[in-house]
C-alpha positions in Angstrom: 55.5 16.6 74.2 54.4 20.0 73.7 50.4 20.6 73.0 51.1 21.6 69.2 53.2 19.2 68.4 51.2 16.4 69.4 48.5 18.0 67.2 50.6 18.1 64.3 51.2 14.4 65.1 47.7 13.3 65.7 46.8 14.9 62.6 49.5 13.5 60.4 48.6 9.9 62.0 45.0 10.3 61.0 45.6 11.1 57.5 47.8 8.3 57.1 45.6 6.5 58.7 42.9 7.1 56.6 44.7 6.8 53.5 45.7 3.2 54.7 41.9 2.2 55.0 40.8 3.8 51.5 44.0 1.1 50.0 42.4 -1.2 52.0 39.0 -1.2 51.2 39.6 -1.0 47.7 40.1 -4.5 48.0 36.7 -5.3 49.0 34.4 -6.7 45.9 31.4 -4.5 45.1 32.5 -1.8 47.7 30.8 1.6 46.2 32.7 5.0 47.6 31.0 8.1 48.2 32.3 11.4 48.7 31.3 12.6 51.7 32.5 16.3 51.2 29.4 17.5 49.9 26.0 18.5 51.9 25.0 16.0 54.0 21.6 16.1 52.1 23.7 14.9 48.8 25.5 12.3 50.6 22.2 11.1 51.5 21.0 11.3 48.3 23.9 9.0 46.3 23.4 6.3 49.3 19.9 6.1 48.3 20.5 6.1 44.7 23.3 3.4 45.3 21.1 1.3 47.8 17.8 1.5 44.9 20.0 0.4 42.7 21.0 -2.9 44.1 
């Protein structure tokens, strides 16, 4: 398989993949999701204001 297109595929699987495990852990009772887009400082930021609030 050529270098690029076992990118393409690696990439395709990981975002399936991933979208599998955010269905998933929807499931889960009391699971809190955090966008982890942002700053790493932010992220930090809503764990700690989710963990001081529990």
């Amino acid at each position: 398989m050529p270098r690029e297109e076992a990118t393409e595929q690696l990439v395709r699987d990981t975002v399936r993949f991933a979208a599998y495990q955010r269905k998933w852990m929807r499931r889960i009772p009391g699971i809190v999701m955090i966008d982890a887009e942002r700053p790493a400082a932010e992220v930090a930021d809503a764990i700690l204001e989710v963990a001081r609030a529990r």
